[in-house]
Jmol script that loads the backbone (N, CA, C; Angstrom):
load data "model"
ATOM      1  N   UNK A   1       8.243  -2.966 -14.784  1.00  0.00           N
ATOM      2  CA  UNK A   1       7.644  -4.006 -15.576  1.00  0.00           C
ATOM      3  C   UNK A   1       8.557  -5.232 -15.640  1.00  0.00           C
ATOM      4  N   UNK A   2       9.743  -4.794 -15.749  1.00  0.00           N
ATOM      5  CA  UNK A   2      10.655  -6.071 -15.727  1.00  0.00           C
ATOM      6  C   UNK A   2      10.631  -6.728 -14.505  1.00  0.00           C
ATOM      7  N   UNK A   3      10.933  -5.891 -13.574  1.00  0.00           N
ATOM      8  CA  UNK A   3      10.649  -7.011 -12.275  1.00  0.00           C
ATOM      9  C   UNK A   3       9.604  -7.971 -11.968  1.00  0.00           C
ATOM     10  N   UNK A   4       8.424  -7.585 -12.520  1.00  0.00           N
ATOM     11  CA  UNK A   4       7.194  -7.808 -12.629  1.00  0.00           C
ATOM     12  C   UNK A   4       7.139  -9.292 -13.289  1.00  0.00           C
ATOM     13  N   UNK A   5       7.758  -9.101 -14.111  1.00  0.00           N
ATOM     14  CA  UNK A   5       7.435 -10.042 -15.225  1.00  0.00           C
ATOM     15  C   UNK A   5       8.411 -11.184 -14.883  1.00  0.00           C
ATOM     16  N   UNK A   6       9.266 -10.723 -14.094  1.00  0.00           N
ATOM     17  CA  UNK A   6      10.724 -11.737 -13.555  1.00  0.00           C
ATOM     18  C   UNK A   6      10.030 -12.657 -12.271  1.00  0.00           C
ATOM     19  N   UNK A   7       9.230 -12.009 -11.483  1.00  0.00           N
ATOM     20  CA  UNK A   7       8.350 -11.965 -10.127  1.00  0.00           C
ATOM     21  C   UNK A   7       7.644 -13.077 -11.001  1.00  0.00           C
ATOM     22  N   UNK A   8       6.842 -12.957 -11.651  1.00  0.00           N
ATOM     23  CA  UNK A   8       5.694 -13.870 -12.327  1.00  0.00           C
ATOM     24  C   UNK A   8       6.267 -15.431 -12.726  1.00  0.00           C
ATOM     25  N   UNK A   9       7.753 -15.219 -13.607  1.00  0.00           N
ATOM     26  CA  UNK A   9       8.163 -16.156 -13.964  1.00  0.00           C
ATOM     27  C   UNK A   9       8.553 -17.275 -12.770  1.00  0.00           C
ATOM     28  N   UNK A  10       9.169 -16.483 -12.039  1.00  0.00           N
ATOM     29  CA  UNK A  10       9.715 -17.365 -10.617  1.00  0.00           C
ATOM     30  C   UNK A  10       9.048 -17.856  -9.971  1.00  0.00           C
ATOM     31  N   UNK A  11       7.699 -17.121  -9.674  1.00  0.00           N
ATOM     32  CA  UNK A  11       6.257 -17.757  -9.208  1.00  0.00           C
ATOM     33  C   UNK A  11       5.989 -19.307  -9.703  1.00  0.00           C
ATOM     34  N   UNK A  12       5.543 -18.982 -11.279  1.00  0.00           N
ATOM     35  CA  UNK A  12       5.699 -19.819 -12.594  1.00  0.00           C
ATOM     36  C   UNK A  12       6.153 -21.349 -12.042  1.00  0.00           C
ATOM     37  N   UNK A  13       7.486 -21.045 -12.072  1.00  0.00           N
ATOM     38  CA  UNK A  13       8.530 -22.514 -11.889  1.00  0.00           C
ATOM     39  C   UNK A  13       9.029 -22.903 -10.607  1.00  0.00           C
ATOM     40  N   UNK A  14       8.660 -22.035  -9.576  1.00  0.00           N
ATOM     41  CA  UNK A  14       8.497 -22.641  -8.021  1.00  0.00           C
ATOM     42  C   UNK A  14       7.864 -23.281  -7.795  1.00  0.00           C
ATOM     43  N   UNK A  15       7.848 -24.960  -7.758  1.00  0.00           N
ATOM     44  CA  UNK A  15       6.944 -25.696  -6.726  1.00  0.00           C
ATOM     45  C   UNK A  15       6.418 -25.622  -5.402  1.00  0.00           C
ATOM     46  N   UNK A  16       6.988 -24.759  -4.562  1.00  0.00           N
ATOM     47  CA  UNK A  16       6.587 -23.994  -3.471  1.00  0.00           C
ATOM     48  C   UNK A  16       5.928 -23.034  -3.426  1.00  0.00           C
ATOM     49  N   UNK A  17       5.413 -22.678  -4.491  1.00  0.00           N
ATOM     50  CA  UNK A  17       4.382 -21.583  -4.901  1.00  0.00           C
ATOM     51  C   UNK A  17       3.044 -22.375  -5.287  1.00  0.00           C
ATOM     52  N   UNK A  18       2.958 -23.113  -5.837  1.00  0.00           N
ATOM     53  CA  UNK A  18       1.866 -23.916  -5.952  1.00  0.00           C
ATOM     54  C   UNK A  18       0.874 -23.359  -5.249  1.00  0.00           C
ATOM     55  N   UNK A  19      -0.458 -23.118  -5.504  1.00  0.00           N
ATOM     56  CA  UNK A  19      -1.513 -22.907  -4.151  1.00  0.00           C
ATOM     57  C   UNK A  19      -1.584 -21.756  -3.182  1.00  0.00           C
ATOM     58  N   UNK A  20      -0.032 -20.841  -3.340  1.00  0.00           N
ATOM     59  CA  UNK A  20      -0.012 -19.556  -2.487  1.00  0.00           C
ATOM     60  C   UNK A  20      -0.544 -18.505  -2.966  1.00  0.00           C
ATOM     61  N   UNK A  21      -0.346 -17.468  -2.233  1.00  0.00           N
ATOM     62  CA  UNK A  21      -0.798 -16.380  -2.822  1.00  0.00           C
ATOM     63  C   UNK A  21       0.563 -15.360  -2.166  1.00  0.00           C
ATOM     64  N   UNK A  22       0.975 -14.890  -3.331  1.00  0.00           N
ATOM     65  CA  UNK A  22       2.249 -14.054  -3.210  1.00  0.00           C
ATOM     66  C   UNK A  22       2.313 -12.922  -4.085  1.00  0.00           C
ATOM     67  N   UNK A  23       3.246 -11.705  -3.167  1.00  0.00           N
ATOM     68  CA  UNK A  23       2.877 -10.777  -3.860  1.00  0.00           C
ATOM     69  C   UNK A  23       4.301 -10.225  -4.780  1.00  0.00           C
ATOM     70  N   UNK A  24       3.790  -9.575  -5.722  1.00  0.00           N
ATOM     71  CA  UNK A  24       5.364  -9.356  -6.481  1.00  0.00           C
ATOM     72  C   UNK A  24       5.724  -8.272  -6.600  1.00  0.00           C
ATOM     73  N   UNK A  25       6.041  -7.278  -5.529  1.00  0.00           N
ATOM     74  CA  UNK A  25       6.178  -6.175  -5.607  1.00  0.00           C
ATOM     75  C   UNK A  25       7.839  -5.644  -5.133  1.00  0.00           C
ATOM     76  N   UNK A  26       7.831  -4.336  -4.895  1.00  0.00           N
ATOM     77  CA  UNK A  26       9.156  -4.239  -4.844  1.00  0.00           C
ATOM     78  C   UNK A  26       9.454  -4.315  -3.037  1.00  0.00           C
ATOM     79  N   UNK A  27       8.759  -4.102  -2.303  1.00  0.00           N
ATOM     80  CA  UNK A  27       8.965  -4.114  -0.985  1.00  0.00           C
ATOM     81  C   UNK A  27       9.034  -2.652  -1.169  1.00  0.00           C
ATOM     82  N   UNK A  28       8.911  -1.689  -1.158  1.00  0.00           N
ATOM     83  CA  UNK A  28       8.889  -0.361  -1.012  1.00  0.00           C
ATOM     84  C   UNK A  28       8.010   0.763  -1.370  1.00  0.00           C
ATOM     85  N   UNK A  29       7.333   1.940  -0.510  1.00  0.00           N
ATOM     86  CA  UNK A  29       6.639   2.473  -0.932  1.00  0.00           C
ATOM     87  C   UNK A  29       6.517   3.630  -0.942  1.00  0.00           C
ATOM     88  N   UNK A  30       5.996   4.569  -1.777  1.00  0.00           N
ATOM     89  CA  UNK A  30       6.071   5.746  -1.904  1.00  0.00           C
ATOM     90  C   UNK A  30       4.591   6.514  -2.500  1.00  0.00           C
ATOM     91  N   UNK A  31       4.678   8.069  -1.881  1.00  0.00           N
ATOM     92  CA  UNK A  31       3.448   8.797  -1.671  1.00  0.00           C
ATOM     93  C   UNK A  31       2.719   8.979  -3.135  1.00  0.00           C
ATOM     94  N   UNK A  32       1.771   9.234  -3.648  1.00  0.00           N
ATOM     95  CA  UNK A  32       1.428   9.891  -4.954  1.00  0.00           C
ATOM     96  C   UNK A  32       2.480  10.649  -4.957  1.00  0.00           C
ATOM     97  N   UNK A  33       2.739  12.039  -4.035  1.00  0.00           N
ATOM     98  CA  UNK A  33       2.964  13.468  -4.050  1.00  0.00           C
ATOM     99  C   UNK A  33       4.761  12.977  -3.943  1.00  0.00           C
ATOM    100  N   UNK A  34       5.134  12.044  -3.613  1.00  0.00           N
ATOM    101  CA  UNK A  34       6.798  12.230  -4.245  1.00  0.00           C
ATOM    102  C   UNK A  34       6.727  11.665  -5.518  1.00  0.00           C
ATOM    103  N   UNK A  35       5.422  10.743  -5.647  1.00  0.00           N
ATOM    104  CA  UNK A  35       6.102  10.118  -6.954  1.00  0.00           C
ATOM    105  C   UNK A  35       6.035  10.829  -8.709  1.00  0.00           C
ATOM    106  N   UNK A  36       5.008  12.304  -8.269  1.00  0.00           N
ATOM    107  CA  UNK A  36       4.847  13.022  -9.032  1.00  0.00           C
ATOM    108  C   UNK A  36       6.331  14.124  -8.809  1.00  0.00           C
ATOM    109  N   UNK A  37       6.708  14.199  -7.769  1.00  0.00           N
ATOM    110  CA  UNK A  37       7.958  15.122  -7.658  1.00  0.00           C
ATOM    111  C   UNK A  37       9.481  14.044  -8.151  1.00  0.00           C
ATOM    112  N   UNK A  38       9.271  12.742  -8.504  1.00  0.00           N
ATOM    113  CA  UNK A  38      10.645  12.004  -8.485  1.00  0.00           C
ATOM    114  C   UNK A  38      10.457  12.234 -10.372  1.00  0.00           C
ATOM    115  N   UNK A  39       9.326  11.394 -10.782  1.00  0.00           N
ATOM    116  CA  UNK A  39       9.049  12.381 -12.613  1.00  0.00           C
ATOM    117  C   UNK A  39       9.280  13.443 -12.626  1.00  0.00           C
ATOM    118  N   UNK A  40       8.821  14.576 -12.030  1.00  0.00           N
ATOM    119  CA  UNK A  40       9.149  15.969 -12.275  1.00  0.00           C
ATOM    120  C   UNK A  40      10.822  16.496 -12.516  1.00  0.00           C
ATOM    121  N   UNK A  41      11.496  15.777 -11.442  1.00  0.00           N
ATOM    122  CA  UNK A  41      12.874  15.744 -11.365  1.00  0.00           C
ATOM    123  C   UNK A  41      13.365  15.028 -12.851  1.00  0.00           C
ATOM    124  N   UNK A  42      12.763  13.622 -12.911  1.00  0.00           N
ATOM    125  CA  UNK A  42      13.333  12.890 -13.598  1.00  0.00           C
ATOM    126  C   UNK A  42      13.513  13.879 -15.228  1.00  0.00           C
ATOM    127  N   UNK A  43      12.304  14.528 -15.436  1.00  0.00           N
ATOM    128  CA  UNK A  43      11.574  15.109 -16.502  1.00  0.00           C
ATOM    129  C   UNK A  43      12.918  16.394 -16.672  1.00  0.00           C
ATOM    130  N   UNK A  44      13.138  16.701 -15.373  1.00  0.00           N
ATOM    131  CA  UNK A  44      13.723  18.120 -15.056  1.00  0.00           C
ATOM    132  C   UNK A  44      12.423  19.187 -15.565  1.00  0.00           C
ATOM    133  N   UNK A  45      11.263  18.892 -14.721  1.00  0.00           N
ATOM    134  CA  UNK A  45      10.129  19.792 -14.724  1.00  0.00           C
ATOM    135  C   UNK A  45       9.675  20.448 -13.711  1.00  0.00           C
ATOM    136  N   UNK A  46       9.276  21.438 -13.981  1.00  0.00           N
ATOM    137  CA  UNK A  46       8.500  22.431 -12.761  1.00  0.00           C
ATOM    138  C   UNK A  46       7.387  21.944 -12.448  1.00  0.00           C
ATOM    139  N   UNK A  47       6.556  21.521 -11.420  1.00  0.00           N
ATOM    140  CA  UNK A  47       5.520  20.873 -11.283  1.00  0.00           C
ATOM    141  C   UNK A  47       5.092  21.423 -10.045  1.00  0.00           C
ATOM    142  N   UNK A  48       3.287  22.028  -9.981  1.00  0.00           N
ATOM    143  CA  UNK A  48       2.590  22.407  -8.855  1.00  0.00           C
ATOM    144  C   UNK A  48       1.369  21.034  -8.821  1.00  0.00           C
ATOM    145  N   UNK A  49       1.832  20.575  -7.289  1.00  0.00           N
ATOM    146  CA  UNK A  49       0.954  19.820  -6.621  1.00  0.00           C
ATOM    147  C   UNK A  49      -0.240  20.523  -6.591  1.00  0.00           C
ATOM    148  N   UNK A  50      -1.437  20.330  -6.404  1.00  0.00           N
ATOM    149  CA  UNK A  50      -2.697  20.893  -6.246  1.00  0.00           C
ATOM    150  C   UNK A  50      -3.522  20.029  -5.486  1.00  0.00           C
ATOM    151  N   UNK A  51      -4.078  19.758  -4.630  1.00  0.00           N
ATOM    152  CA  UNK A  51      -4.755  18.637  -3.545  1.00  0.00           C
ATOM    153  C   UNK A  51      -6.165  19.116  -3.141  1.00  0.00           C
ATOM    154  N   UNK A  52      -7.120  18.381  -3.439  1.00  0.00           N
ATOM    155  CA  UNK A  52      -8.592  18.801  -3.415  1.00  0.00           C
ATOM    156  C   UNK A  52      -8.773  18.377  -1.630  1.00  0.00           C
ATOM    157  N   UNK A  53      -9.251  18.978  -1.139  1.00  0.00           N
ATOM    158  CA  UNK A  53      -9.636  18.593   0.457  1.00  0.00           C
ATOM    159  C   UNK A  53     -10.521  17.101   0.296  1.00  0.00           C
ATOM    160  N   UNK A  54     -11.408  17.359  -0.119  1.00  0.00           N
ATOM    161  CA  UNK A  54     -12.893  16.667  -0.541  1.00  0.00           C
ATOM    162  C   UNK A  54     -11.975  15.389  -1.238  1.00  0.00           C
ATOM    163  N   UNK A  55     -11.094  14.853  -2.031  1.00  0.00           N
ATOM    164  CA  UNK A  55     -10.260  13.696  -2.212  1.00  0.00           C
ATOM    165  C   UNK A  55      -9.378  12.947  -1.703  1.00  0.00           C
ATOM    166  N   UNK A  56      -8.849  13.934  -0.419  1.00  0.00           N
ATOM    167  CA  UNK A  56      -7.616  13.393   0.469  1.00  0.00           C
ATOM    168  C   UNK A  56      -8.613  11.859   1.285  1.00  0.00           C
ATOM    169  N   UNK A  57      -7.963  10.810   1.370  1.00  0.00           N
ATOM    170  CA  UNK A  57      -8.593   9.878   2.115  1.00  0.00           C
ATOM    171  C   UNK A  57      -8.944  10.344   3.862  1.00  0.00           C
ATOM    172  N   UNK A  58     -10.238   9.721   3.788  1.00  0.00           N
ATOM    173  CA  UNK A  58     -10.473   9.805   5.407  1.00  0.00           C
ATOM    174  C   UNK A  58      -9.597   9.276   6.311  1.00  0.00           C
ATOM    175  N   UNK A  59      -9.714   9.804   7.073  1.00  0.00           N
ATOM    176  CA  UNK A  59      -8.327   9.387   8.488  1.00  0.00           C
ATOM    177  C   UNK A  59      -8.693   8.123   8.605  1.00  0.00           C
ATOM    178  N   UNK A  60      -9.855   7.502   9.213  1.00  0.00           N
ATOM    179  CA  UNK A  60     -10.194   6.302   9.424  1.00  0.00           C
ATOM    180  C   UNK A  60     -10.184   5.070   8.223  1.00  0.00           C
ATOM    181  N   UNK A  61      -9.992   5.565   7.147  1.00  0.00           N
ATOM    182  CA  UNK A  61     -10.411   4.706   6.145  1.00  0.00           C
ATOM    183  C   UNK A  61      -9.957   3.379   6.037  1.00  0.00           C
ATOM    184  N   UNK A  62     -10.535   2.075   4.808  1.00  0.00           N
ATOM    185  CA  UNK A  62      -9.974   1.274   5.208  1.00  0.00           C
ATOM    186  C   UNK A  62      -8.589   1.041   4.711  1.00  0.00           C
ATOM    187  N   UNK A  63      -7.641   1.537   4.404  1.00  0.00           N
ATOM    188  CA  UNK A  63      -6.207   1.498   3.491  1.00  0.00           C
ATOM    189  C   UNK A  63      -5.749   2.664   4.243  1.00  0.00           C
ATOM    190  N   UNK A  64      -4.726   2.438   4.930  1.00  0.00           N
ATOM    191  CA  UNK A  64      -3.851   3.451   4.861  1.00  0.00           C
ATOM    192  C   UNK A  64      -2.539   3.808   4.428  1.00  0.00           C
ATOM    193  N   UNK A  65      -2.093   2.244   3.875  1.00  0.00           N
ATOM    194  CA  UNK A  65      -1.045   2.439   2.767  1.00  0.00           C
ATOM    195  C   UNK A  65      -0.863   1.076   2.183  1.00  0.00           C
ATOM    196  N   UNK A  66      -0.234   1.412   0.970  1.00  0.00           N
ATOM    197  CA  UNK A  66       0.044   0.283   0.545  1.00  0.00           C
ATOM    198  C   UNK A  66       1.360  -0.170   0.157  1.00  0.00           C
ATOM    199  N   UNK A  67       1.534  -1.476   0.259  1.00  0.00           N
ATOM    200  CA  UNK A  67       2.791  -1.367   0.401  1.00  0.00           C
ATOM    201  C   UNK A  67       2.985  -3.382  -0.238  1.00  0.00           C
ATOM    202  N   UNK A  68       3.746  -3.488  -0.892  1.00  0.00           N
ATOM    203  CA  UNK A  68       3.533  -4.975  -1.819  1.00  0.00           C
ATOM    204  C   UNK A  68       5.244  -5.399  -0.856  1.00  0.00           C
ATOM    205  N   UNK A  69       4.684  -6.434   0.578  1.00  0.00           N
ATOM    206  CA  UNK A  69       5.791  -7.152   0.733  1.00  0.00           C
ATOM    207  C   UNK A  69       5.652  -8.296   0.262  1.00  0.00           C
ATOM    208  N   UNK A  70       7.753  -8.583  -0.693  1.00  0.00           N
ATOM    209  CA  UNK A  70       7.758  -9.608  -1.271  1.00  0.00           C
ATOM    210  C   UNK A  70       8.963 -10.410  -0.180  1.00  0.00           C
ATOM    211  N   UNK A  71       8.216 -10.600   0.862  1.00  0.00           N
ATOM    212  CA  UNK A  71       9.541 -12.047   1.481  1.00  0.00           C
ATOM    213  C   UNK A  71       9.098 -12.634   1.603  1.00  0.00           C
ATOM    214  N   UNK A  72       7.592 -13.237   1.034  1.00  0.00           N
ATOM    215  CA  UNK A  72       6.825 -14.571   0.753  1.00  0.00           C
ATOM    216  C   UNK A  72       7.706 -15.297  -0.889  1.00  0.00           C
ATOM    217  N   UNK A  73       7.841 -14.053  -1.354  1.00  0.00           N
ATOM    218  CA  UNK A  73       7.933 -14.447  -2.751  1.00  0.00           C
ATOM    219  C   UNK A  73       9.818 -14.981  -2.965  1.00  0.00           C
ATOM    220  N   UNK A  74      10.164 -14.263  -1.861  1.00  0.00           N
ATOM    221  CA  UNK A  74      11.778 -13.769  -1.983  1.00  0.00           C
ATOM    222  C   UNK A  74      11.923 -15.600  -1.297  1.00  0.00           C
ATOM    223  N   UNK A  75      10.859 -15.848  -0.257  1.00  0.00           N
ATOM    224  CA  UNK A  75      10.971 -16.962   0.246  1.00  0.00           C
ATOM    225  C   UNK A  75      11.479 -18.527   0.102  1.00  0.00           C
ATOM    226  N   UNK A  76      10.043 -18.174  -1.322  1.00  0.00           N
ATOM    227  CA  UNK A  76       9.706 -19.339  -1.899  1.00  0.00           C
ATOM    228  C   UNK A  76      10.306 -19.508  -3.512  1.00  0.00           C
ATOM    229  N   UNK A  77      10.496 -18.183  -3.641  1.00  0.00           N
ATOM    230  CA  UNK A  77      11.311 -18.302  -5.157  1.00  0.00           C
ATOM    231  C   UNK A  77      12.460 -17.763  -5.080  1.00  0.00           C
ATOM    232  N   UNK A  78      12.919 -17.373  -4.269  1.00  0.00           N
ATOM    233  CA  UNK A  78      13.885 -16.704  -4.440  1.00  0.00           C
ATOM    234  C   UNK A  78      14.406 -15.439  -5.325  1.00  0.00           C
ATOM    235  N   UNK A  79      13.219 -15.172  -5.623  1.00  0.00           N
ATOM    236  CA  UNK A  79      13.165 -14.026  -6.576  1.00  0.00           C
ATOM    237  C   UNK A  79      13.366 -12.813  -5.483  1.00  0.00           C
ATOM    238  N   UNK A  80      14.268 -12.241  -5.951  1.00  0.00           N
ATOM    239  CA  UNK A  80      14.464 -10.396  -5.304  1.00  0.00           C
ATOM    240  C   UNK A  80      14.268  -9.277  -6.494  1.00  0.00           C
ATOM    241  N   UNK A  81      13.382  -8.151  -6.270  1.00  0.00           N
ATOM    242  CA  UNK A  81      13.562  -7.541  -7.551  1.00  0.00           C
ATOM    243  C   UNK A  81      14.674  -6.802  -7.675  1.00  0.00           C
ATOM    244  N   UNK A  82      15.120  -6.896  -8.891  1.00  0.00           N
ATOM    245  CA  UNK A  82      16.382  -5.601  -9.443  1.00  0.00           C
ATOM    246  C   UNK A  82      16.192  -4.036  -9.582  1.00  0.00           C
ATOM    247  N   UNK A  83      15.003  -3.570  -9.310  1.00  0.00           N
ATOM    248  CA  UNK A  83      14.491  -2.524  -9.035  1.00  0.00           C
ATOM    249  C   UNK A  83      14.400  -2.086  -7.691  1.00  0.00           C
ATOM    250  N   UNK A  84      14.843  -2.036  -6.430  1.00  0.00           N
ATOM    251  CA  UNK A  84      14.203  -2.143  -5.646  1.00  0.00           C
ATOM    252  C   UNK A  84      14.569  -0.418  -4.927  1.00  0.00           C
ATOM    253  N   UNK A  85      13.924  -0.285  -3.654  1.00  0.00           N
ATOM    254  CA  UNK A  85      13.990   1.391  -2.894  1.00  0.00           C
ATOM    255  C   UNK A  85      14.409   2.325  -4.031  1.00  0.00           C
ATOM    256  N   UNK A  86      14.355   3.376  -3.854  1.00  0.00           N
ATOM    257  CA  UNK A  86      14.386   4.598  -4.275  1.00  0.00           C
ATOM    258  C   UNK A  86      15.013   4.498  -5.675  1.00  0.00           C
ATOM    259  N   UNK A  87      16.659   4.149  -5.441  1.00  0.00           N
ATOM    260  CA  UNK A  87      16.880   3.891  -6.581  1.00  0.00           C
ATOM    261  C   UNK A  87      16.625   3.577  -8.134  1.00  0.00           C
ATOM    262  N   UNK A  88      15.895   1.982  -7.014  1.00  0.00           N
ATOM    263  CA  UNK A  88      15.328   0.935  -8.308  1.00  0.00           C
ATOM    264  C   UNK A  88      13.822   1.642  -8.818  1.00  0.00           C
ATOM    265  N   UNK A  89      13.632   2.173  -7.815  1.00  0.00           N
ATOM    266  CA  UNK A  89      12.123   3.201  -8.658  1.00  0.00           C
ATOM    267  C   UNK A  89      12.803   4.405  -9.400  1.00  0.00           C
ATOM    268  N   UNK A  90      13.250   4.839  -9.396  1.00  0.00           N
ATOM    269  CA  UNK A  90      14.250   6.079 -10.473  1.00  0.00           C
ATOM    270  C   UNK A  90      13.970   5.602 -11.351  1.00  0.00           C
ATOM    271  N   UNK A  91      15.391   4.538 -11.237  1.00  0.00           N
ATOM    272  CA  UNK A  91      15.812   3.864 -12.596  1.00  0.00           C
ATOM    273  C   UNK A  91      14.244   3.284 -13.745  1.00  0.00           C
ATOM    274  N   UNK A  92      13.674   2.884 -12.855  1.00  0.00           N
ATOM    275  CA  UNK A  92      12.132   2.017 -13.678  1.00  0.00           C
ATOM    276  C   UNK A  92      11.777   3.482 -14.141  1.00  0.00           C
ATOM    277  N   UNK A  93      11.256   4.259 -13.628  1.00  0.00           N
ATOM    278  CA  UNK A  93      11.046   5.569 -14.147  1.00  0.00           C
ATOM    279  C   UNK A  93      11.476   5.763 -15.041  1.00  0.00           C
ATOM    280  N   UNK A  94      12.366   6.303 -15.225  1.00  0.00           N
ATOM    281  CA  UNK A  94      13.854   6.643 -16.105  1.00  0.00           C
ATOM    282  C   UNK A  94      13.767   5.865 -17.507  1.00  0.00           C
ATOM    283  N   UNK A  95      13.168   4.526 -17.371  1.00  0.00           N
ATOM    284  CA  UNK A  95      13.156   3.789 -18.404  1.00  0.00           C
ATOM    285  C   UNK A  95      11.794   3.721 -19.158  1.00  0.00           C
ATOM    286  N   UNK A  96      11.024   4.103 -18.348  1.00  0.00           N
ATOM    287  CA  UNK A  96       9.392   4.396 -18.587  1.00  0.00           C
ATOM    288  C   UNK A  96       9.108   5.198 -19.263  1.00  0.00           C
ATOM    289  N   UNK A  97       9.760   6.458 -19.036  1.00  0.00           N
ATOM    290  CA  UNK A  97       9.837   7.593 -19.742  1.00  0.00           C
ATOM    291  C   UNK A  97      10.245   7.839 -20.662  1.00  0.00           C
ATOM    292  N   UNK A  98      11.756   7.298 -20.914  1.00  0.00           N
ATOM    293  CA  UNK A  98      12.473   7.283 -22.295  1.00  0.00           C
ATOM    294  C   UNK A  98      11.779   6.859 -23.413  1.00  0.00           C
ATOM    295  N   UNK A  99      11.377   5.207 -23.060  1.00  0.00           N
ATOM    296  CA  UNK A  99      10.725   4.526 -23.809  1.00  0.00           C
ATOM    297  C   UNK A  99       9.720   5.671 -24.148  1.00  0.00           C
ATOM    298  N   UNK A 100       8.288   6.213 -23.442  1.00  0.00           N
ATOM    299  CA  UNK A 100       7.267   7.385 -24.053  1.00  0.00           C
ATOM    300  C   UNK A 100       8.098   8.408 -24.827  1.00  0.00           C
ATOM    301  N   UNK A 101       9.285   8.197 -24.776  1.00  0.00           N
ATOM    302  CA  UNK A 101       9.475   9.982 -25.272  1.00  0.00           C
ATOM    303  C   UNK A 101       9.866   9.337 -26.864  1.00  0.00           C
ATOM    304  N   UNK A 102      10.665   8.106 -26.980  1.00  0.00           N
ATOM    305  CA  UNK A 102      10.994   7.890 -28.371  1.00  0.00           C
ATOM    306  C   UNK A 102       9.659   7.263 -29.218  1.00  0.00           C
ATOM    307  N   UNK A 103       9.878   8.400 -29.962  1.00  0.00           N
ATOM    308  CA  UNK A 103       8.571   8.091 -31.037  1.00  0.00           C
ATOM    309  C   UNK A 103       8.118   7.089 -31.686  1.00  0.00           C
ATOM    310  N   UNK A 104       8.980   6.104 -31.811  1.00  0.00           N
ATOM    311  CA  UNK A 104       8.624   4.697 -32.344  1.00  0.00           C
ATOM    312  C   UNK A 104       7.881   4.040 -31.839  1.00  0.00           C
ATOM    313  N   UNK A 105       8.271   4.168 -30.811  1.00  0.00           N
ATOM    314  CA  UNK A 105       7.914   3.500 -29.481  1.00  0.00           C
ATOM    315  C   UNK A 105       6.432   4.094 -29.321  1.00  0.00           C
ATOM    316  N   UNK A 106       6.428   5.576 -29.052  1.00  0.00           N
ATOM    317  CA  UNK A 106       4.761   5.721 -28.950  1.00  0.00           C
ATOM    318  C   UNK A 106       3.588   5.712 -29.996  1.00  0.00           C
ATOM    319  N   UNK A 107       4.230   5.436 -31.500  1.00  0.00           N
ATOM    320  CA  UNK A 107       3.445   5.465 -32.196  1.00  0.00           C
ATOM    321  C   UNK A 107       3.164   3.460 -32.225  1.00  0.00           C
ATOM    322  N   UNK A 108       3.457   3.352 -31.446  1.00  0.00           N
ATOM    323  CA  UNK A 108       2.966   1.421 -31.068  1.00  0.00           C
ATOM    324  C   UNK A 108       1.740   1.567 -29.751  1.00  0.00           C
ATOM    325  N   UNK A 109       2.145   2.298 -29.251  1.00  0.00           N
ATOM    326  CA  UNK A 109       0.778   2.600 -28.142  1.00  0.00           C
ATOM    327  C   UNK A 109       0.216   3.012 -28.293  1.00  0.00           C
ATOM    328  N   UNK A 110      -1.322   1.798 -27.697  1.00  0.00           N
ATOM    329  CA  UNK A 110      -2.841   2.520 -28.482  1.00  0.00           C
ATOM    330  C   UNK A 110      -3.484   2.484 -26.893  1.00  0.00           C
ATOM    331  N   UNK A 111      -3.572   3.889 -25.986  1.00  0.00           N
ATOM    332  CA  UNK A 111      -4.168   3.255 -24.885  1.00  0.00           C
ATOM    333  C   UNK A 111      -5.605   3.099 -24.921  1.00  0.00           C
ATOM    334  N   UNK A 112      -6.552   3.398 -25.747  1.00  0.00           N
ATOM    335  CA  UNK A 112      -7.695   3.150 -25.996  1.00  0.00           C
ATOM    336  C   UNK A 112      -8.170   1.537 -26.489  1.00  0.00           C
ATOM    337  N   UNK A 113      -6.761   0.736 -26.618  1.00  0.00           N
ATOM    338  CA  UNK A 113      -6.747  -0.476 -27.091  1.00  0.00           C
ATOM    339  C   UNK A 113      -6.431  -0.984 -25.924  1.00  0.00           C
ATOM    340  N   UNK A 114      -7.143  -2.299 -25.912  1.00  0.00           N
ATOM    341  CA  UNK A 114      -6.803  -3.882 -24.562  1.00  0.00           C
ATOM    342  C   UNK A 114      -6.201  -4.425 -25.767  1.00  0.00           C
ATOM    343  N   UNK A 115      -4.837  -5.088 -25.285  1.00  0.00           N
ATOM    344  CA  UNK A 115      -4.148  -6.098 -26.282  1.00  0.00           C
ATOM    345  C   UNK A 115      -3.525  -7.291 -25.182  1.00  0.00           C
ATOM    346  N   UNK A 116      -3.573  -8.007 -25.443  1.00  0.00           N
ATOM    347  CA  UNK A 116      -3.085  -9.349 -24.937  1.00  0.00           C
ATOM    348  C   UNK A 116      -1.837  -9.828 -25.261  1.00  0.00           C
TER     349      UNK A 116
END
end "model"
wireframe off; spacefill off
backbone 0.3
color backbone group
């Protein structure tokens, strides 16, 4: 989220952004099925994958991955995220989680609520 929001700002106050379309991502990507095994770790949890045949995407389909390159953004704003490969996804994790686990914190989240 922080990168995110750092990505947006730099967008924001680049005059070379004006009119583009740029993406703000981390440059790196990863499967559902590690990113449920990198929480599991993070969690220090036992976790069984389970994979429906009938949900796996068709071979042909139109996406076959996704993947948010930012050297348009890194370009023109010079923005790099502080999160970035494996690491920088841990760490965002890591902080994602904490934040849910302390109670203060989740008794402020309403996900049945849109807030602005």
């Amino acid at each position: 989220m922080k990168d995110t929001v750092n990505g947006f700002i730099a967008v924001a106050e680049a005059d070379p952004a004006i009119g583009e379309v740029i993406n703000v991502g981390s440059n790196y990507e990863i499967s559902i099925a590690d990113t449920v095994r990198v929480v599991a770790e993070i969690m220090n949890a036992r976790v069984e994958i389970d994979s429906d045949s009938q949900r796996i995407r068709p071979k042909n389909s139109e996406v076959e991955r996704l993947w948010a390159d930012n050297a348009k953004a890194r370009r023109l704003t010079g923005w790099e995220p502080a999160y970035g490969q494996l690491k920088g996804f841990q760490r965002g994790l890591k902080e994602t989680i904490d934040w849910f686990l302390n109670p203060e914190n989740l008794s402020q989240y309403k996900p049945g609520e849109y807030s602005i």
